[in-house]
C-alpha positions as CSV (number, residue, x, y, z in Angstrom):
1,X,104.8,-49.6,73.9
2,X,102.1,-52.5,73.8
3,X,99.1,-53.1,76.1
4,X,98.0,-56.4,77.0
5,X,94.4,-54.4,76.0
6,X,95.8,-53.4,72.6
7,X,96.0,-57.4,71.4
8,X,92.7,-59.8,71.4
9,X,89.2,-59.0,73.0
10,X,89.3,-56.1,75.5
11,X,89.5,-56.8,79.1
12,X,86.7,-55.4,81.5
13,X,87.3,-51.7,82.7
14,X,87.9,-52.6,86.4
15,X,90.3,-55.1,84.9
16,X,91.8,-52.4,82.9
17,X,92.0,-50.2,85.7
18,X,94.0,-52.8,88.3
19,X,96.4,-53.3,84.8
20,X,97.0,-50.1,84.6
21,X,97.8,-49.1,88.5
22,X,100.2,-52.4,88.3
23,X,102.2,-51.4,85.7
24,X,102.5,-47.7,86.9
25,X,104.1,-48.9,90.5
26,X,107.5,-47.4,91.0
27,X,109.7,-50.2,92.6
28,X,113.3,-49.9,93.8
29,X,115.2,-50.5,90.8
30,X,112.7,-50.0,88.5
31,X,110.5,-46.9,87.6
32,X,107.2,-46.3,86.0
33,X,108.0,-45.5,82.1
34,X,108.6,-42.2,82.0
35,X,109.9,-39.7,78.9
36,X,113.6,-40.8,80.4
37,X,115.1,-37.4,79.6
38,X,113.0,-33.6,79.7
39,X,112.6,-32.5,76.4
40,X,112.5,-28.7,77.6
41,X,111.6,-27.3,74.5
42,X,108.9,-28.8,74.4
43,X,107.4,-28.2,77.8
44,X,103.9,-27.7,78.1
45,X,102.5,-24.0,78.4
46,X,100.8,-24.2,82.2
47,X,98.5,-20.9,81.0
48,X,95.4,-22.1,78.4
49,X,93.6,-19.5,76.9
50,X,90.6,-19.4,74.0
51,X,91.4,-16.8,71.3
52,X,88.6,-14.9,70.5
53,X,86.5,-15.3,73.7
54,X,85.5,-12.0,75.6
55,X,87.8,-10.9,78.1
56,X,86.3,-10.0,81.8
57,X,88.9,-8.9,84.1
58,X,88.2,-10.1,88.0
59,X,88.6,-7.4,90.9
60,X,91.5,-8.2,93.0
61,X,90.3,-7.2,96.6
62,X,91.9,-6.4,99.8
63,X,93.4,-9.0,102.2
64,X,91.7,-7.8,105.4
65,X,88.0,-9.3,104.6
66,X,88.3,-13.2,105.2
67,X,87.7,-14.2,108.4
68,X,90.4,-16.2,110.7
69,X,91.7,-19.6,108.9
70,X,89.6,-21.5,111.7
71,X,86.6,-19.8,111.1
72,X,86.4,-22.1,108.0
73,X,85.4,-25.3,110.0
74,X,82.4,-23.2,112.2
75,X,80.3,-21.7,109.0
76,X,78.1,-20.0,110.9
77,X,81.0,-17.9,111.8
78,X,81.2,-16.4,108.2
79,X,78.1,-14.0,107.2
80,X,78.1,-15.1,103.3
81,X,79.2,-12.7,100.6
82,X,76.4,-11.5,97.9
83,X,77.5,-12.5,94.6
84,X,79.7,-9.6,92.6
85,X,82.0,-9.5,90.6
86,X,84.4,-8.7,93.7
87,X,83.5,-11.7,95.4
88,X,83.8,-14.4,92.9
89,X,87.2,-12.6,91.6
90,X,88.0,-13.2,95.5
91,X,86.6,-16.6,95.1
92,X,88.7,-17.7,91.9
93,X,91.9,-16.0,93.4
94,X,91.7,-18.3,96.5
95,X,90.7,-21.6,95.1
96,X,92.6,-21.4,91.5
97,X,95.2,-18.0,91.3
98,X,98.6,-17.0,91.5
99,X,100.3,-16.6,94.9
100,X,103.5,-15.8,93.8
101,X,106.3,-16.2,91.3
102,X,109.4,-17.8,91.5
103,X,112.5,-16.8,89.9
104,X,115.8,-18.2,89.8
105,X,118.9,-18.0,87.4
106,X,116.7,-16.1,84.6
107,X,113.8,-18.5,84.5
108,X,110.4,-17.3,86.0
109,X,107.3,-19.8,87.1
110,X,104.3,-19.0,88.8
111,X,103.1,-20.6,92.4
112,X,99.3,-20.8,92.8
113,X,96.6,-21.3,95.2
114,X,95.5,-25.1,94.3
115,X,98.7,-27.2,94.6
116,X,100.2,-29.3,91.3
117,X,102.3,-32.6,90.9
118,X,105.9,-31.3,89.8
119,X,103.8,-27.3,89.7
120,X,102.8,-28.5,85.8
121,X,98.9,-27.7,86.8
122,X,97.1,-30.3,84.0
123,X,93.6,-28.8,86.1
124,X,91.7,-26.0,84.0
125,X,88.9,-24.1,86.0
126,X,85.3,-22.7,84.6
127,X,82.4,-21.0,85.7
128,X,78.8,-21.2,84.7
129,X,77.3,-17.9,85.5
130,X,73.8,-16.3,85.8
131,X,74.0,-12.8,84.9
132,X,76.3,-10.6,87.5
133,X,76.6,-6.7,87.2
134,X,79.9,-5.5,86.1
135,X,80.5,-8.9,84.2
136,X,77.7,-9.5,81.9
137,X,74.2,-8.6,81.4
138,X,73.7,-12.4,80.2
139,X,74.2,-15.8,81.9
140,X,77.5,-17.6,80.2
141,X,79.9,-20.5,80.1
142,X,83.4,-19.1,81.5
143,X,87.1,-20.4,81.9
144,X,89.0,-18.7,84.0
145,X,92.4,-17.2,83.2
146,X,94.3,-17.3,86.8
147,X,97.6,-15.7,84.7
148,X,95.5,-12.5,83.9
149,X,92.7,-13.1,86.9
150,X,90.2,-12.9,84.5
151,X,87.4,-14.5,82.9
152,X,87.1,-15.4,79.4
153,X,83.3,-15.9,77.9
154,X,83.3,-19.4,76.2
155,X,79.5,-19.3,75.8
156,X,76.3,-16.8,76.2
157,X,73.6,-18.1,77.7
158,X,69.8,-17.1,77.1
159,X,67.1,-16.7,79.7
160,X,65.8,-19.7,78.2
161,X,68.9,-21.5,78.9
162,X,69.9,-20.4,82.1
163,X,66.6,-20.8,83.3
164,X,66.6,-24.8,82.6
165,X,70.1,-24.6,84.0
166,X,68.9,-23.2,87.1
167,X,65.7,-24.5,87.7
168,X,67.2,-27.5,90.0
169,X,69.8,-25.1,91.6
170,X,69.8,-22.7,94.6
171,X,68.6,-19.3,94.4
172,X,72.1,-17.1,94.2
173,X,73.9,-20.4,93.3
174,X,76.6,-21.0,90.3
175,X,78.9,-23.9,88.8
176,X,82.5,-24.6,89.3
177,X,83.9,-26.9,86.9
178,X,87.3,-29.1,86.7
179,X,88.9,-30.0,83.9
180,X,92.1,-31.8,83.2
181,X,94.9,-31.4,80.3
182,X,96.9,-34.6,81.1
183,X,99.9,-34.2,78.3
184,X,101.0,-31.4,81.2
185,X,101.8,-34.0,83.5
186,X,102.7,-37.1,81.0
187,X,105.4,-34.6,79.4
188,X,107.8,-34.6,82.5
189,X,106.2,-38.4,84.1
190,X,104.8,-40.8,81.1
191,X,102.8,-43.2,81.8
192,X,101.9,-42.4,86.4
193,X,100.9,-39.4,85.2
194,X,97.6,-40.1,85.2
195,X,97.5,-40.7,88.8
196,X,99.0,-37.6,89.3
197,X,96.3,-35.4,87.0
198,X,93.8,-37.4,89.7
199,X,95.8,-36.0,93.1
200,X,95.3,-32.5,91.7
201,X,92.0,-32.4,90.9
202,X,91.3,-33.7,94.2
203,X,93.4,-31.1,95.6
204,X,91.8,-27.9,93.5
205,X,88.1,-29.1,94.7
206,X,89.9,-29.0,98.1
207,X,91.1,-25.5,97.2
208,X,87.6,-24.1,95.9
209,X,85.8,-25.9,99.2
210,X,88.4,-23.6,101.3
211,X,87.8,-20.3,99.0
212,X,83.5,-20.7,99.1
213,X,84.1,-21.1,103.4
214,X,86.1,-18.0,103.8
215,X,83.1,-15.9,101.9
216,X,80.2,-18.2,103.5
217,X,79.6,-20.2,100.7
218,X,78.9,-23.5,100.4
219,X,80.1,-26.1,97.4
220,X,78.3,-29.2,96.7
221,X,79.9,-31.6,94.0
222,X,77.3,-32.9,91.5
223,X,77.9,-36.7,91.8
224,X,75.6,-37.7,89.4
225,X,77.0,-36.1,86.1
226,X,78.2,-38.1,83.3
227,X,81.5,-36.6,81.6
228,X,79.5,-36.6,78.6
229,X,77.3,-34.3,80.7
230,X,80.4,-32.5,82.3
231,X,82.3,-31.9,78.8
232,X,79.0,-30.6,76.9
233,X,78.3,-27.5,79.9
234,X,81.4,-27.4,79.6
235,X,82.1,-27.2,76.0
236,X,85.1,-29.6,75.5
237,X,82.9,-31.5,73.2
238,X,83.4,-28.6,70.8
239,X,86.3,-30.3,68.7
240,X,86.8,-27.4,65.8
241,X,87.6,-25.2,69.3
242,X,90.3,-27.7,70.1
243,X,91.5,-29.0,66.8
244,X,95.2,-27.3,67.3
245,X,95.3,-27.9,71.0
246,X,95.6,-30.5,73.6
247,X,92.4,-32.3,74.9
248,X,90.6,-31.8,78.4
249,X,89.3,-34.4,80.0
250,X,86.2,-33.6,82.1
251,X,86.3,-33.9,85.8
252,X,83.5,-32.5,87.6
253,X,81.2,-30.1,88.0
254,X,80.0,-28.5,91.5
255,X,77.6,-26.3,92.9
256,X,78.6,-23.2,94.8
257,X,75.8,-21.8,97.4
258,X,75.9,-18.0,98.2
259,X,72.4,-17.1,99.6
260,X,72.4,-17.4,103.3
261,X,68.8,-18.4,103.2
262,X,69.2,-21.4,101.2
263,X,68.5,-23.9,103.8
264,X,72.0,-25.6,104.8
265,X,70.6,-29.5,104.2
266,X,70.9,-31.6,101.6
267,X,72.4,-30.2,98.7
268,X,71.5,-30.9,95.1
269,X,73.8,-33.4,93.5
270,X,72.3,-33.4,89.7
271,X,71.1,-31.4,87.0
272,X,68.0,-30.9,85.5
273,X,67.5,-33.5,82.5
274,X,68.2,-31.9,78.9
275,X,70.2,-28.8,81.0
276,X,73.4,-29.5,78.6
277,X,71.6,-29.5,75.7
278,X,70.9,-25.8,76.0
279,X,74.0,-24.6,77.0
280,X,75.1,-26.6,73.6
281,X,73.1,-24.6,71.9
282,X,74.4,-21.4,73.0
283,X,76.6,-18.7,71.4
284,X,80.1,-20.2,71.4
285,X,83.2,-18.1,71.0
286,X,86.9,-18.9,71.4
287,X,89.5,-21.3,70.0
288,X,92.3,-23.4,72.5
289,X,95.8,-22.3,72.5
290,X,98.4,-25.1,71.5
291,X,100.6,-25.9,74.7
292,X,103.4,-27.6,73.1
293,X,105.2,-28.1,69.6
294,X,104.6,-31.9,69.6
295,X,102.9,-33.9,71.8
296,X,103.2,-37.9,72.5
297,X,100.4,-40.4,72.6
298,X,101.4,-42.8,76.0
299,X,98.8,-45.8,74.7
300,X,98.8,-46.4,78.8
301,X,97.2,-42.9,79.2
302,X,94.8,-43.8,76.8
303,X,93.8,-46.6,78.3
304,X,93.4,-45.7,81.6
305,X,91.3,-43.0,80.1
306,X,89.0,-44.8,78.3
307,X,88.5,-47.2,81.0
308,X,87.5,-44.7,83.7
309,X,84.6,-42.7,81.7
310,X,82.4,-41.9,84.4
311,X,78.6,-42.6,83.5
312,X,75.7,-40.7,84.5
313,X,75.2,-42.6,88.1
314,X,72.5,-42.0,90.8
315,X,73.4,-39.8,94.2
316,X,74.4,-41.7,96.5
317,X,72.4,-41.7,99.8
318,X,72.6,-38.6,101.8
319,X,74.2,-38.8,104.7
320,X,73.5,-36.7,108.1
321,X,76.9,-35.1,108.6
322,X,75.8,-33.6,111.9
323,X,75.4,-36.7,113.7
324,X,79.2,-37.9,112.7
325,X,80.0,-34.8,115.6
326,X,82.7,-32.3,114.3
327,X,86.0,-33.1,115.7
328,X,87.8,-30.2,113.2
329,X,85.7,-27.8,115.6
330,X,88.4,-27.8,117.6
331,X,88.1,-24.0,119.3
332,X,89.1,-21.1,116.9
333,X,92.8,-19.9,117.8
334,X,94.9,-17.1,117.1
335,X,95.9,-17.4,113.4
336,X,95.9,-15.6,110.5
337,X,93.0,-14.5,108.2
338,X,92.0,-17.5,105.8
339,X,93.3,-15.6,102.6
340,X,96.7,-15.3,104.1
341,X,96.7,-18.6,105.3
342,X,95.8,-19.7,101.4
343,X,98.1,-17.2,99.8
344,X,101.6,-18.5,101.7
345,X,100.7,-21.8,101.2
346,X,103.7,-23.5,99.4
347,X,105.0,-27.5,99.0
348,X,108.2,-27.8,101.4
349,X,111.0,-29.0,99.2
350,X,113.0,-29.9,102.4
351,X,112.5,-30.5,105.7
352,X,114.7,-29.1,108.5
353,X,114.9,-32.7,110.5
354,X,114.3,-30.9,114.1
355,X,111.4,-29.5,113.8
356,X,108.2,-31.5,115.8
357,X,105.0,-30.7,116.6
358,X,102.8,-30.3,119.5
359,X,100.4,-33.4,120.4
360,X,97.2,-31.3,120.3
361,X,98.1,-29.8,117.4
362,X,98.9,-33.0,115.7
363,X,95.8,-34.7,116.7
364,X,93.9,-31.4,115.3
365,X,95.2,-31.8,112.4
366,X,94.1,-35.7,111.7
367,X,90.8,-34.9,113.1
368,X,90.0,-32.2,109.9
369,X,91.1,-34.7,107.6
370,X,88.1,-37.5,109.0
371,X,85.4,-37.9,105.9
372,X,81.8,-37.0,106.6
373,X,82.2,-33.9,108.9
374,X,79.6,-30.7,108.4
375,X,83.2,-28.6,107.0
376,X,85.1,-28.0,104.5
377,X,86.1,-30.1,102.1
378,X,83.9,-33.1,103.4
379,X,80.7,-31.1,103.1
380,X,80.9,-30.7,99.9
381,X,80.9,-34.4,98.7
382,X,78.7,-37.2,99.0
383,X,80.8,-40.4,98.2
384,X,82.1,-42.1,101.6
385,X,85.8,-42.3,102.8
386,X,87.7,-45.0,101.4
387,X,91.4,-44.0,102.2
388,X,92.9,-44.7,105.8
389,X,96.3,-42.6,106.7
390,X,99.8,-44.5,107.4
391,X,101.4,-42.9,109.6
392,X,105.4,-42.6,110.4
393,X,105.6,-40.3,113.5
394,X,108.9,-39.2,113.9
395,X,108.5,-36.0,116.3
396,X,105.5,-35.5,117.5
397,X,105.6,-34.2,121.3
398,X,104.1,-36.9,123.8
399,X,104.0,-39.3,121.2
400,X,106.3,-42.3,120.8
401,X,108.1,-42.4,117.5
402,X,106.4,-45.3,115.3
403,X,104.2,-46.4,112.7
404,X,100.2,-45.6,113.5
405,X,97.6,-45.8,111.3
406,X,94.5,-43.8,111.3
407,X,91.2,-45.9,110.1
408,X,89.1,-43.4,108.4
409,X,87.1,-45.9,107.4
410,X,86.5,-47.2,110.8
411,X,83.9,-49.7,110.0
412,X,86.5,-51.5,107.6
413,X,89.0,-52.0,111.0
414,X,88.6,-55.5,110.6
415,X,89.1,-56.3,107.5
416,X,92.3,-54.1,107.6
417,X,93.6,-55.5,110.4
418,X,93.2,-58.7,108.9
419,X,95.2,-57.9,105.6
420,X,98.1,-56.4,107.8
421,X,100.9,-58.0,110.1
422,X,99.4,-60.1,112.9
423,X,102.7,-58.3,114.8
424,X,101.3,-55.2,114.7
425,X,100.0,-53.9,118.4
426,X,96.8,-51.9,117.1
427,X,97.0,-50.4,120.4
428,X,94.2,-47.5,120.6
429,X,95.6,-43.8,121.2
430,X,92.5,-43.2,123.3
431,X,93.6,-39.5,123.9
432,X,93.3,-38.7,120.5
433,X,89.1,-39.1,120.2
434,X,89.9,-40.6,116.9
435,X,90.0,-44.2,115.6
436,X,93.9,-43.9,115.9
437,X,96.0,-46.6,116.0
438,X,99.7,-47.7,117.4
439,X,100.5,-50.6,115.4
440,X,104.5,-50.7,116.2
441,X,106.8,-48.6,118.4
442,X,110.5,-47.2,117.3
443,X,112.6,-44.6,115.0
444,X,110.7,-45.2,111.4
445,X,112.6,-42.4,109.2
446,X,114.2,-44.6,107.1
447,X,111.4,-46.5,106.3
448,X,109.6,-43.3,105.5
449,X,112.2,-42.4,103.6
450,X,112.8,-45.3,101.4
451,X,109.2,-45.9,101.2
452,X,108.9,-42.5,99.3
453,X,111.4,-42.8,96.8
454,X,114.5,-42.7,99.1
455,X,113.3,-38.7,99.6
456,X,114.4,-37.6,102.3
457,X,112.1,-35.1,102.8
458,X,109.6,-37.7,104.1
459,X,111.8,-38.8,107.2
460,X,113.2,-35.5,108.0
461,X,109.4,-33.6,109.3
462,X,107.8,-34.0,112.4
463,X,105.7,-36.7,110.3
464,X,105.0,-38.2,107.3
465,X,102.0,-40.5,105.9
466,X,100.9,-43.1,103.2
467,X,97.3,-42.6,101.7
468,X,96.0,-46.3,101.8
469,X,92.8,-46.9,99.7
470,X,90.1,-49.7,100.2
471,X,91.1,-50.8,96.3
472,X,89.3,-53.4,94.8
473,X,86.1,-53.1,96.6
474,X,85.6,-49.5,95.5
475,X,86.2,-50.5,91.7
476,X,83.9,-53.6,91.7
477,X,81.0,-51.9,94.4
478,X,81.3,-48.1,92.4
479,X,82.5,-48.9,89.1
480,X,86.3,-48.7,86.9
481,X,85.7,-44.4,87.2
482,X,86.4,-44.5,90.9
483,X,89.9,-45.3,90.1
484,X,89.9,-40.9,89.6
485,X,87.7,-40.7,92.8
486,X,89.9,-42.0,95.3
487,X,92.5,-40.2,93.8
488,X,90.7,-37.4,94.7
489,X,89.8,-38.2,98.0
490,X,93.7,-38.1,98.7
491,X,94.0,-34.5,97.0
492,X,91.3,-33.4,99.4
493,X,93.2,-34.9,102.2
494,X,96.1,-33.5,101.2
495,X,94.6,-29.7,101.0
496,X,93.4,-29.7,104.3
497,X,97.0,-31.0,105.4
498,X,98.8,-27.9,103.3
499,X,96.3,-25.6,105.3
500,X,96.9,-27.0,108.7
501,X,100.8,-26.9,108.3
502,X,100.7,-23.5,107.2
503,X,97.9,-23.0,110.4
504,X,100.5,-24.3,112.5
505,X,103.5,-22.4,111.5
506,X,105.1,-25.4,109.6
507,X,105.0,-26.5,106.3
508,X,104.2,-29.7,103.8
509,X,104.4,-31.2,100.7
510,X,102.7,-33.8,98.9
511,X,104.9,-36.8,97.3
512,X,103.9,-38.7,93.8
513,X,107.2,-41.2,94.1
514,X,106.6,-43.4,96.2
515,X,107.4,-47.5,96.1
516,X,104.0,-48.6,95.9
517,X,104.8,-52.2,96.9
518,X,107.3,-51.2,99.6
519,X,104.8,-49.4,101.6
520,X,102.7,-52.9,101.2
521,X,105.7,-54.8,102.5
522,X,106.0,-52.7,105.4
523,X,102.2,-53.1,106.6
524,X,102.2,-56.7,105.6
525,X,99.9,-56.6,103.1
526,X,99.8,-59.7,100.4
527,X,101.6,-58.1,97.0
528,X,99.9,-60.8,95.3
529,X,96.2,-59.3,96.8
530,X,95.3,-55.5,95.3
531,X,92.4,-55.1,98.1
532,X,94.5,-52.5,99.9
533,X,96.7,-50.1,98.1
534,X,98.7,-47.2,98.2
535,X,97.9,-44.2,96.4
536,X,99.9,-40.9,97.8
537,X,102.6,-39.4,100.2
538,X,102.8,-36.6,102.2
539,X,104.8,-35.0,105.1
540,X,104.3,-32.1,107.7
541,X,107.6,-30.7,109.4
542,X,110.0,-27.3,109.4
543,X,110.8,-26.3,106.2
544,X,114.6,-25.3,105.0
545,X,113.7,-22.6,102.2
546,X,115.6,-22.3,98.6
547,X,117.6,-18.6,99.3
548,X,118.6,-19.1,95.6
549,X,115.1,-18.4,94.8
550,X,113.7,-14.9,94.3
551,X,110.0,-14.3,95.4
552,X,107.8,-12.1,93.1
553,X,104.3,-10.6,93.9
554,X,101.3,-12.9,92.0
555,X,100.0,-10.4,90.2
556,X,103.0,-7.9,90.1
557,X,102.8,-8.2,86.1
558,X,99.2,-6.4,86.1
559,X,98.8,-2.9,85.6
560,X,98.6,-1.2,89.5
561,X,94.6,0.1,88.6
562,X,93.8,-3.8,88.6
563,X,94.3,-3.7,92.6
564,X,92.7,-2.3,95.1
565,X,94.4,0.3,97.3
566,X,94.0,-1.7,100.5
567,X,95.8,-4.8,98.8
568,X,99.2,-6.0,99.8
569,X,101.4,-8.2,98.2
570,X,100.5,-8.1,94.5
């Protein structure tokens, strides 16, 4: 497997970058390289855990104390949560536990709150801590075990340490940090796996946004960090404490806000200079498990990976979210509490092809996934929307079957317009209070379908959707690292879609295969011209369940003291 980067002087990063997306396209007829056939036995363990690192077991509290699922887009709804151990057990259950396990013919898997490409979860999950009664008397470096809810003590921090650490941050405040073990996803999908590692980070900071609203937390992500910075808090930069094991690749690190009278205005989005060094320099315990026999270097992985090292960049300019208005506002209705809401989340593996939706509801649900809006998850960034939504409406009440797009982006209208069919209508859906668009009228399921592998999933809901990204302008104005970002940026839309189906009373599921240039074709859009491309799928309808499959409790396998008595469903 050759590179045109492995042979003569290396090519720019950006250029590496648009290499690398080309040659990962699936196409009719011909698939990204790919393993070809599952080597089972040597499937990647989806639990990582550091052998001779403390042990901290998490709470697992009640159902009945997170407000309504709506309440997540008013904040001031939600009086905030001190910080226990109670409440960041509650806070690491929602955003990056078990919901349930799956059984079925004698093999058991576990479902969890943060979505996964294929359930393979390549995202680990830590926590920088000041000292928290119950946990630790000292400040630490954590990763977190969702199999055993528990924490496991990477690094102890001094006062010394912490308090550099902290000097830039919140009072009450604490990091959440993201990390990625690729080989989990390049074992079952070669060399697209990449882009797949991307969609799930973007959909576990989506996840940990959702967890911090329903205790009245706040999360800001800390733009600025390098993933030299990121790996060194973090510890992945340790290599004796990985030598056995696969690598992670650092992600990102965020802040999560807990004390109500922190001001709710612009958050911090770096750390103080030198803060890494001292968390380097802390006590260090734990070794990485090995998560499969063998594993197998894709050079296409590697370069991707090399070519996207994020630097250490400046924050971006702040932005005033309230003045964007809040269409997710819409008025609190009578759903479920947001922990049940998160808990029953699941991906739809088919859909029932009947099943619509009601206008308003449908409109609702576009309106939460618009970029800088004072909620959940788009609070909690600071880099501006570059994705605009495809969208094949198939039944939708009051809505004529067809192909609409919404411009999230609406100041780039033009300039999408102008790379599109000069067929399409672009007719305004004025009733939605959205920059909605009608671009052609009629029954689209089988494009759906085809577009997303031939899956039939995707024309069967009540609607289903292609993540379009502003490409080549966000590599050349942001650098060859925002390849990852807008890859996240459709994982975040994509968790607020999971939440609103289940909201709703239907269900989705995100979709990796897809024909990249097919979805092109369809809009018009010059193959030859990467300015506009697609990055994910995803579809909203009635769900047909799998009664083959046996549901389990998520934390059934714990001993019953680790619950508390008003819990249900464990």
């Amino acid at each position: 497997m050759t590179l045109a980067s492995d042979v003569g002087p290396l090519p720019d990063a950006v250029t590496r970058v648009r290499a690398y997306h080309q040659r990962t396209k699936h196409m009719p007829g011909r698939y990204a390289a790919g393993p070809g056939t599952m080597d089972w036995a040597n499937q990647p363990d989806p639990f990582r855990r550091f052998s001779g690192a403390r042990l901290v077991e998490l709470p697992l509290v009640p159902d009945d104390r997170t407000p309504p699922y709506d309440w997540l887009f008013h904040s001031q709804e939600t009086p905030p949560r001190p910080l226990s151990a109670e409440s960041l057990g509650l806070f690491l259950e929602l955003s990056l536990g078990l919901t349930a396990w799956k059984e079925s013919q004698g093999t058991r898997w576990a479902l969890r709150s943060n979505p996964s490409s294929g359930n393979l979860h390549p995202t680990e999950g830590y926590v920088v801590l000041p000292p928290i009664a119950s946990l630790s008397d000292c400040a630490g470096v954590y990763h977190y075990a969702p199999r055993e809810h528990a924490l496991e003590q990477r690094c102890v921090l001094g006062k010394a340490a912490w308090g550099a650490l902290a000097v830039g941050l919140p009072a009450g405040a604490f990091l959440v940090g993201l990390t990625s073990v690729h080989w989990r996803e390049t074992w079952k999908y070669g060399e697209r796996a990449y882009r797949y590692c991307q969609h799930d980070v973007g959909h576990a900071l989506g996840a940990i946004c959702f967890s911090a609203s329903a205790l009245g937390w706040r999360v800001a992500l800390l733009s600025a960090l390098s993933d030299a910075e990121v790996g060194g808090l973090l510890g992945l930069d340790r290599a004796a404490d990985f030598s056995d094991a696969e690598a992670e690749h650092p992600d990102l690190i965020a802040v999560v806000i807990t004390d109500p009278a922190v001001p709710a205005g612009p958050a911090p989005r770096r750390l103080p200079e030198g803060a890494a060094a001292g968390v380097r320099a802390g006590q260090w315990a734990g070794t990485a498990n090995r998560l499969s026999p063998k594993g197998d270097d894709w050079l296409a992985i590697g370069a991707v990976e090399d070519a996207t090292v994020k630097p250490h960049t400046p924050p971006l300019p702040l932005r005033d979210l309230a003045a964007n208005g809040n269409p997710g506002q819409r008025p609190i209705r009578d759903v479920p509490r947001s922990a049940a809401i998160i808990r029953q989340r699941r991906s739809a593996v088919a859909m029932d092809a009947r099943t619509g939706l009601p206008l308003d509801t449908f409109f609702g649900m576009l309106a939460r996934t618009l970029p800088n809006r004072p909620h959940p998850p788009w609070a909690a960034i600071d880099f501006p929307g570059r994705i605009q939504l495809c969208l094949f409406v198939h039944r939708i009440d009051g809505l004529s079957p067809g192909l609409y797009v919404l411009m999230r982006d609406e100041a780039r209208l033009d300039a999408f317009r102008a790379a599109c069919h000069d067929r399409f209508a672009w007719q305004h859906v004025g009733a939605s209070g959205m920059p909605l668009y009608a671009l052609s009228a009629g029954d689209c399921r089988e494009a759906a379908t085809k577009a997303s592998c031939f899956q039939n999933i995707a024309g069967d809901g009540a609607f289903s959707l292609g993540m379009v990204a502003d490409f080549t302008r966000t590599l050349e104005d942001d650098g060859a690292w925002a390849y990852r970002r807008l890859f996240w940026e459709t994982g975040l839309i994509g968790q607020v879609l999971y939440l609103e189906s289940e909201a709703a009373g239907v269900r989705s599921t995100g979709m990796g295969c897809y024909f990249d240039d097919v979805v092109h074709q369809l809009l018009g859009i010059d193959l030859s011209d990467d300015s506009w491309q697609s990055l994910y799928h995803f579809t909203v309808g009635g769900a047909v369940d799998d009664d083959r499959l046996i549901s389990l409790p998520a934390y059934g396998h714990l001993p019953p003291e680790r619950t508390s008595p008003g819990r249900t469903g464990t």
